[in-house]
N, C-alpha and C positions, 0 to 999 in steps of 0.2 A: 516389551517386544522391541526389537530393534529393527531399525526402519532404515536401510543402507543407501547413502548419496553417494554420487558421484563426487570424488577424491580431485585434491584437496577441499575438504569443508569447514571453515569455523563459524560453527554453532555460535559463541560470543558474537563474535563479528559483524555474523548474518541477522542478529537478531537485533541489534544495536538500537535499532530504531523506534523500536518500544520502550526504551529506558530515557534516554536519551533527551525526549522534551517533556520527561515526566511522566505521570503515572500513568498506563494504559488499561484501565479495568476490564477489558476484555483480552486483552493478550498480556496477559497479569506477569511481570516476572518477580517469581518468588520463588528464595533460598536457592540462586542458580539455574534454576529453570523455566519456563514458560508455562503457563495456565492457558489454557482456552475452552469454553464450554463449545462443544463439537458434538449435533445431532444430540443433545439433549442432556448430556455426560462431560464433569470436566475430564481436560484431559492433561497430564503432564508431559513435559517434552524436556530433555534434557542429554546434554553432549555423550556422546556412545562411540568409542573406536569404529570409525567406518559409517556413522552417521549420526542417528540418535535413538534414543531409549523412549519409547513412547508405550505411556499405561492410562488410561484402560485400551484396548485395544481391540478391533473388529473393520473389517474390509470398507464398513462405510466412515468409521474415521481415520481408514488411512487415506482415502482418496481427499478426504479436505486437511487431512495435513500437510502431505504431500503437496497441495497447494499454497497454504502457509508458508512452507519452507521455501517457497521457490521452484520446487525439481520442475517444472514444464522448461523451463531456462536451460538453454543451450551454450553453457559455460565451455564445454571444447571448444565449439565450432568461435565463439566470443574470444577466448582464447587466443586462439592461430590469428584470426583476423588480428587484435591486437596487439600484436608480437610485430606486424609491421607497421604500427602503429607511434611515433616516438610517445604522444603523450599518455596512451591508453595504456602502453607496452607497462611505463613505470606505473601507472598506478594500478593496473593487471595486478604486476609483480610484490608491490607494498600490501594490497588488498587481498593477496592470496586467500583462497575459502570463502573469499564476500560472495556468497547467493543472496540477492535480495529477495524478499518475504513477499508473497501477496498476497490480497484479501480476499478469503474463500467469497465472502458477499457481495454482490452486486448491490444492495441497498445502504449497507453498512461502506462500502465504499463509497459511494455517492454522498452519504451522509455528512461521512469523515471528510471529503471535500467541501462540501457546503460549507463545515465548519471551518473551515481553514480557509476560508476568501477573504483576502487585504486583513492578517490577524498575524500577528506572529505564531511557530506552530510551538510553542509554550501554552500561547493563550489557548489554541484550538484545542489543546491535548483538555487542559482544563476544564471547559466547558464539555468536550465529549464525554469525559471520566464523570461530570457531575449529572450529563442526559443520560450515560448509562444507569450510573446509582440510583436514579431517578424511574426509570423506565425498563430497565434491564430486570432478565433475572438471578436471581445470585445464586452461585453455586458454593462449595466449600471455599475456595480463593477470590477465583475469578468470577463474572458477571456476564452474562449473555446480553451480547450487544441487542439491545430494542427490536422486534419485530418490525415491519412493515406493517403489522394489522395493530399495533399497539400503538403504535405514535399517529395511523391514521386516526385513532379515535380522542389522541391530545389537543389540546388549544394552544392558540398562540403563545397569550397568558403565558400557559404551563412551561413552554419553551423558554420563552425570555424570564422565567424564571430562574434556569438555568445558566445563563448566561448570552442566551440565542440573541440577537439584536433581532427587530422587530419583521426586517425583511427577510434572515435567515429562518426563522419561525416559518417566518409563512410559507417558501421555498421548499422547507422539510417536510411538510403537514399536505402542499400540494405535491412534492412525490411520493407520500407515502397512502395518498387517494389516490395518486392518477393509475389508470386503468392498464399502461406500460406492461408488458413483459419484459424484466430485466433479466430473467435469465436466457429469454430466446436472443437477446444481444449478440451472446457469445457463438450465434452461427451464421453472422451477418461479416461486410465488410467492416475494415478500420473507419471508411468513409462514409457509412451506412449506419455505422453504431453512431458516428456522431454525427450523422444529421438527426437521427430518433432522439438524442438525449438536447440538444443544445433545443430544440423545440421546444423545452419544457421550461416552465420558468425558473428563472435564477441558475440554471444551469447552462454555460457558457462553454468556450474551445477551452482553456483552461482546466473545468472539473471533466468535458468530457476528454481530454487527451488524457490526464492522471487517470482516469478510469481504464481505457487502453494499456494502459501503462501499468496500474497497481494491481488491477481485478482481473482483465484477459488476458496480461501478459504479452500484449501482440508485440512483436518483436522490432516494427519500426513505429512507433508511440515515440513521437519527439514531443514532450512537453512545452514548449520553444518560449509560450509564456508565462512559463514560470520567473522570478525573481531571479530568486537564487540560483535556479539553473542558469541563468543569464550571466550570474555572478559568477559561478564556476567555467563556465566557459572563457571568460574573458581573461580569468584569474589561469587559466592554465594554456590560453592560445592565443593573450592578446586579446589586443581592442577589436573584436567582433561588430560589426552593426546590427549583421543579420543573422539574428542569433537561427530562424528557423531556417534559411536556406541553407546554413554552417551544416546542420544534422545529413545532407545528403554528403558531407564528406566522412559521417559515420557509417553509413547504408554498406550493410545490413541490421547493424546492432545499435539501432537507433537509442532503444531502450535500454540496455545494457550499459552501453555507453553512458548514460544519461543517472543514473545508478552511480557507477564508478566516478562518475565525475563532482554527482552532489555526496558522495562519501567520502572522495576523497578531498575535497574540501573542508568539510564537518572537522574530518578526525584534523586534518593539517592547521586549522585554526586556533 
């Protein structure tokens, strides 16, 4: 079935991120295309004139694909803003088709962050692909990223067998007990999502802005402590100090912005 974006899109491009620091066993790409176990069925995804080619196919997995892909992303509107933009404008124009991907999960999102705290995301990617093999269930390719009721019933132990260090273990195991609704997040404020999550242990402004950022999609999500975001701002606008007041000279495309910037860095290095 083909699943039509909004033009220019490249498929490659936008999906970069999954290859990139290494193996992703849940958004598996294989012989050119992407795997992802979706509502209980892998699914394939692969580049299509006008958007992409996605099988098996039914209304409840185009709505998390469609998420996958990016489409809630407001690339015209991104777009125009950036055209007055000197640094966004080129790398707009270099990045033509970049929609960045996001994570249909709010648990798996949170997770995928825990793991990536003070790690290079080499190391992260590692360790998630071996919690997935571990915990996940395996489809033909790809592996369905761990439940929330599955890893609440793992040990520490179990974790840092994985590669968890001792305090991400236990971070992981207390949000996958805590009693939280993550998915009623997504009808809350940006400022309201992260005061619920940064309450919970090990989870910080850091995992909860990436959260804004990877899972809601919200549209001013300035990750401001990230690293390498840090790096990429300096690296395209100069010695910044403040790297998070800097994002209101992005507003409205906080995140977007924030996207194009640690992409186009990645690829320019």
């Amino acid at each position: 079935m083909l699943l039509s974006l909004p033009q220019p899109y490249d498929f490659a491009l936008s999906t970069e991120r999954f290859r990139v620091f290494g193996v992703d066993r849940a958004n598996l790409w294989h012989e050119g295309g992407l795997h992802r176990v979706v509502v209980g069925r892998e699914v394939r995804i692969e580049a299509a004139p006008g958007g992409v080619e996605v099988e098996p196919w039914s209304a409840e997995i185009e709505a998390e694909v469609r998420t996958l892909l990016g489409a809630p992303f407001d690339l015209a509107g991104f777009a125009a803003f950036a055209a007055g933009e000197e640094v966004l404008a080129r790398l707009a124009t270099g990045l033509a088709g970049y929609r960045p991907p996001l994570a249909p999960n709010p648990f798996e999102s949170l997770v995928t962050s825990i793991t990536a705290q003070q790690v290079s995301l080499q190391s992260a990617s590692a360790i998630r692909s071996r919690l997935i093999e571990r915990f996940g269930e395996p489809a033909e390719h790809a592996i369905a990223f761990p439940t929330r009721e599955r890893l609440a019933l793992a040990t520490e132990a179990e974790l840092v067998a994985v590669g968890f260090s001792g305090r991400k273990a236990e971070y992981t195991i207390a949000l996958a007990r805590d009693d939280l609704d993550l998915d009623a997040l997504a009808l809350l404020s940006d400022e309201d999502v992260k005061a619920r999550l940064v309450a919970l242990r090990g989870i910080g402004e850091w995992t909860a802005d990436w959260f804004l950022a990877r899972h809601l999609g919200r549209r001013h999500a300035w990750p401001a402590g990230d690293l390498v975001l840090r790096k990429a701002v300096r690296s395209f606008y100069g010695d910044i100090q403040d790297v998070r007041s800097f994002g209101a000279r992005l507003h409205p495309f906080e995140n977007l912005a924030a996207h194009y910037l640690l992409t186009g860095l990645r690829l320019s290095s």
